[in-house]
C-alpha positions as CSV (number, residue, x, y, z in Angstrom):
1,X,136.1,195.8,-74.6
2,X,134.1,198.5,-73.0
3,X,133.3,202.0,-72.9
4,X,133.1,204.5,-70.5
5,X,132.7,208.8,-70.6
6,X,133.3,212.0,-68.6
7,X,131.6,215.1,-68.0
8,X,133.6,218.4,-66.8
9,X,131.9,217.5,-63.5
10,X,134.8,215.7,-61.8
11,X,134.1,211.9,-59.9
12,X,133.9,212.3,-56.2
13,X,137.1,211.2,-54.3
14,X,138.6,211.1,-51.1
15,X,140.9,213.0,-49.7
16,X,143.2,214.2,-46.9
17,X,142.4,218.0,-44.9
18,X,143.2,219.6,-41.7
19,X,140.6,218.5,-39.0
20,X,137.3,220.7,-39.5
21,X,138.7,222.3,-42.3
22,X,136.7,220.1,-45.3
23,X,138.5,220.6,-48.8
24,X,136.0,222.2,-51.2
25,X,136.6,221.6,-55.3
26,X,135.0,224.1,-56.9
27,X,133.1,223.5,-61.0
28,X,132.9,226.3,-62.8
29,X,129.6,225.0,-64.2
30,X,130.2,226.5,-67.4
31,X,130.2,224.2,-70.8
32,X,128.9,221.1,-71.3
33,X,130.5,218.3,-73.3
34,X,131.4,215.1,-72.5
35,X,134.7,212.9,-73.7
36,X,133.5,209.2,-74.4
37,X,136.4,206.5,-74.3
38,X,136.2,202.7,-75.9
39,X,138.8,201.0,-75.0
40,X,140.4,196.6,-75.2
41,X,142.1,195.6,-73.1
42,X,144.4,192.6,-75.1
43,X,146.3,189.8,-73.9
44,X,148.6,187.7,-76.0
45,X,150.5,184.7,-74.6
46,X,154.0,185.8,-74.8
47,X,153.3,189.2,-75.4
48,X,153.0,192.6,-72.8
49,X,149.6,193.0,-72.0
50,X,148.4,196.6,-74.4
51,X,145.4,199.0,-74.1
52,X,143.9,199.8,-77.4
53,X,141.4,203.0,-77.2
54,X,139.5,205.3,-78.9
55,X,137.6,208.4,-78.1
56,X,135.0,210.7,-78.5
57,X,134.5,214.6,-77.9
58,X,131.2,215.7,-77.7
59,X,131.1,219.6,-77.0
60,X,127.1,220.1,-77.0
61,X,127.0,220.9,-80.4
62,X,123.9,220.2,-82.9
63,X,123.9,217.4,-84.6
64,X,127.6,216.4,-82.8
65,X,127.8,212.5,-82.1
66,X,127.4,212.2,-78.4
67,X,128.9,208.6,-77.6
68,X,130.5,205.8,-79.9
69,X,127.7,204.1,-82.4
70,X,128.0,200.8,-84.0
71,X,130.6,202.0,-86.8
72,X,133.3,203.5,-84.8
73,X,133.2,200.3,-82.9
74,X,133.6,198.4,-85.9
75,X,136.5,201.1,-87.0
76,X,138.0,200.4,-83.0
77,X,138.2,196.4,-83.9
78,X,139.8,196.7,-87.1
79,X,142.4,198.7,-85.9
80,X,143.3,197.1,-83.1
81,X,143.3,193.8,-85.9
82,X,146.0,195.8,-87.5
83,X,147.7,196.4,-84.5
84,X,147.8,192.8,-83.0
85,X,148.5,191.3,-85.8
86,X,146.5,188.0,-85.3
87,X,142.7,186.7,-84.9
88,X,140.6,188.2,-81.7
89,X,138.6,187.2,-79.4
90,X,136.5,189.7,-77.9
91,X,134.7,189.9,-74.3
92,X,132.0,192.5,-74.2
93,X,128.7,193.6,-72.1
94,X,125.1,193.3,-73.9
95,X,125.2,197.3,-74.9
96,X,122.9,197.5,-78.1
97,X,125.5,198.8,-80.6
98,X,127.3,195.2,-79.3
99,X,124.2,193.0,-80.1
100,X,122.2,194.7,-82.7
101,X,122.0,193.1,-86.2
102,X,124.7,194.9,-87.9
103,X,127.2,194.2,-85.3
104,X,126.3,190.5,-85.6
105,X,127.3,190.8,-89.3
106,X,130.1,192.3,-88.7
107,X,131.4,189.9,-86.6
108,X,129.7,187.2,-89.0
109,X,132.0,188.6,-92.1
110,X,135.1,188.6,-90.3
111,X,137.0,185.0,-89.7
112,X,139.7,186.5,-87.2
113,X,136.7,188.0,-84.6
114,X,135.0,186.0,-82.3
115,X,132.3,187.4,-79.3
116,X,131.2,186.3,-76.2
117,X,129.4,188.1,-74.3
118,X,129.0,188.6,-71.0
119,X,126.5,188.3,-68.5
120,X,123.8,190.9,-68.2
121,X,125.4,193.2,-65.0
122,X,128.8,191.6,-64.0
123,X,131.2,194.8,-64.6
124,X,133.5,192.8,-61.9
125,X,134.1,190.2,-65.0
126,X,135.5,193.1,-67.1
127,X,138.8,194.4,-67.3
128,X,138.1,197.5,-68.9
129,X,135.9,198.4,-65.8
130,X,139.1,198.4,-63.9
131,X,141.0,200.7,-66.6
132,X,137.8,203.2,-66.2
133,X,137.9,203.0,-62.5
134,X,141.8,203.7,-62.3
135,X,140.6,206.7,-64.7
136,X,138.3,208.0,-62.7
137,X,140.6,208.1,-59.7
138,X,142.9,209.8,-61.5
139,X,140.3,212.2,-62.2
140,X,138.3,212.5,-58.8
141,X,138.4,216.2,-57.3
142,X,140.2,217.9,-60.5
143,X,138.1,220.9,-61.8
144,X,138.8,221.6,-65.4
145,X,139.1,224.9,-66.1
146,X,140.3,224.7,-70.0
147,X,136.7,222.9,-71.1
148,X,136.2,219.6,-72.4
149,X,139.1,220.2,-74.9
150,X,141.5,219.9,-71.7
151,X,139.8,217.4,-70.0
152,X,140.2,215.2,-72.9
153,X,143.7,215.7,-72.9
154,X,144.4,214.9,-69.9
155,X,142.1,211.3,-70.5
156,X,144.4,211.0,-73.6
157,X,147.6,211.5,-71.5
158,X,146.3,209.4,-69.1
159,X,145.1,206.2,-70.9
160,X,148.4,206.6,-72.8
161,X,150.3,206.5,-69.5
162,X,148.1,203.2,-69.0
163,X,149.5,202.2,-72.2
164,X,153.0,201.7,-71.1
165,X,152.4,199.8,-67.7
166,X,151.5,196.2,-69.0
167,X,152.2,195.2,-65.2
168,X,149.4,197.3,-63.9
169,X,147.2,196.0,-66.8
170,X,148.0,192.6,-66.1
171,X,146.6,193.7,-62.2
172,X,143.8,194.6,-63.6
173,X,143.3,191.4,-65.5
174,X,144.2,189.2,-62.4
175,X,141.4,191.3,-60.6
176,X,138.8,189.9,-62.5
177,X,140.2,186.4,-61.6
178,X,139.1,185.3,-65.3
179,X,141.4,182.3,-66.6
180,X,143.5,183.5,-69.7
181,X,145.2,180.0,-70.5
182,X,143.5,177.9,-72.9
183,X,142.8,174.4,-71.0
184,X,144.5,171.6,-71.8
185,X,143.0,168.8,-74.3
């Protein structure tokens, strides 16, 4: 489980152009906003491999929630517990909202969650790092020009494109060369 966000300020990426003719994407500069996105990654022996995200749009608002807090990551965990059907186990980074005390009890009440977490900077250990990089590449050089409204679309359109490829989710897994069968007794 992780989370990731994006301005209207699209990712740098590379491209092809005619020699000396340098392609140029052009921001409009106007709004501000930002979509956040928290997103699993599950595995289930048996099963396809699913993507189970939420997000957030912040349009620069007062007193608008900027990023996911503590409860919508609790909300995030019990949905996808009603989705998968079964007990999780979750891998996550040391964000606070992940660590702090009322996290802990949450995870403490519930039987069917268990945490480990992860070490302090190792992003390559996560698979949702490869879901928001694939993101971002789908993103890199596109100038929004509906606001943060249509960029969050097309994150929605895009993550649910994710959605149905379980073999490019099961790349991303493999990338992270973490071992998903339970050793043997």
């Amino acid at each position: 489980m992780d989370e990731s966000g994006q301005s209207l300020r699209p990712p740098k990426g590379r491209t092809w152009a005619r020699r000396g003719q340098t392609p140029i994407v052009t921001v409009s500069g106007k709004g501000s906003g930002r979509v956040s996105v928290a997103g699993l990654v599950c595995v289930k022996p048996g099963r396809r491999t699913r993507l189970i995200y939420r997000t957030i749009i912040y349009h620069g608002r007062k007193n608008e929630q900027k990023g996911f807090h503590v409860r919508d990551f609790k909300r995030l965990l019990e949905a996808a517990h009603q989705q998968l059907h079964g007990p999780i186990l979750i891998v996550w980074d040391n964000l606070g909202a992940h660590v702090c005390a009322e996290m802990r009890q949450f995870v403490d009440d519930h039987d069917w969650l268990t945490v480990f977490q992860l070490p302090s900077y190792a992003p390559e250990l996560n698979p949702a790092e490869g879901i928001w990089a694939n993101l971002k590449g789908h993103l890199a050089n596109l100038a929004i020009r509906g606001g943060i409204d249509h960029l969050a679309a097309i994150i929605k359109h895009h993550l649910k494109h994710l959605q149905y490829r379980p073999d490019l989710l099961d790349a991303i897994i493999a990338q992270t060369e973490l071992i998903l069968e339970p050793e043997p007794p």
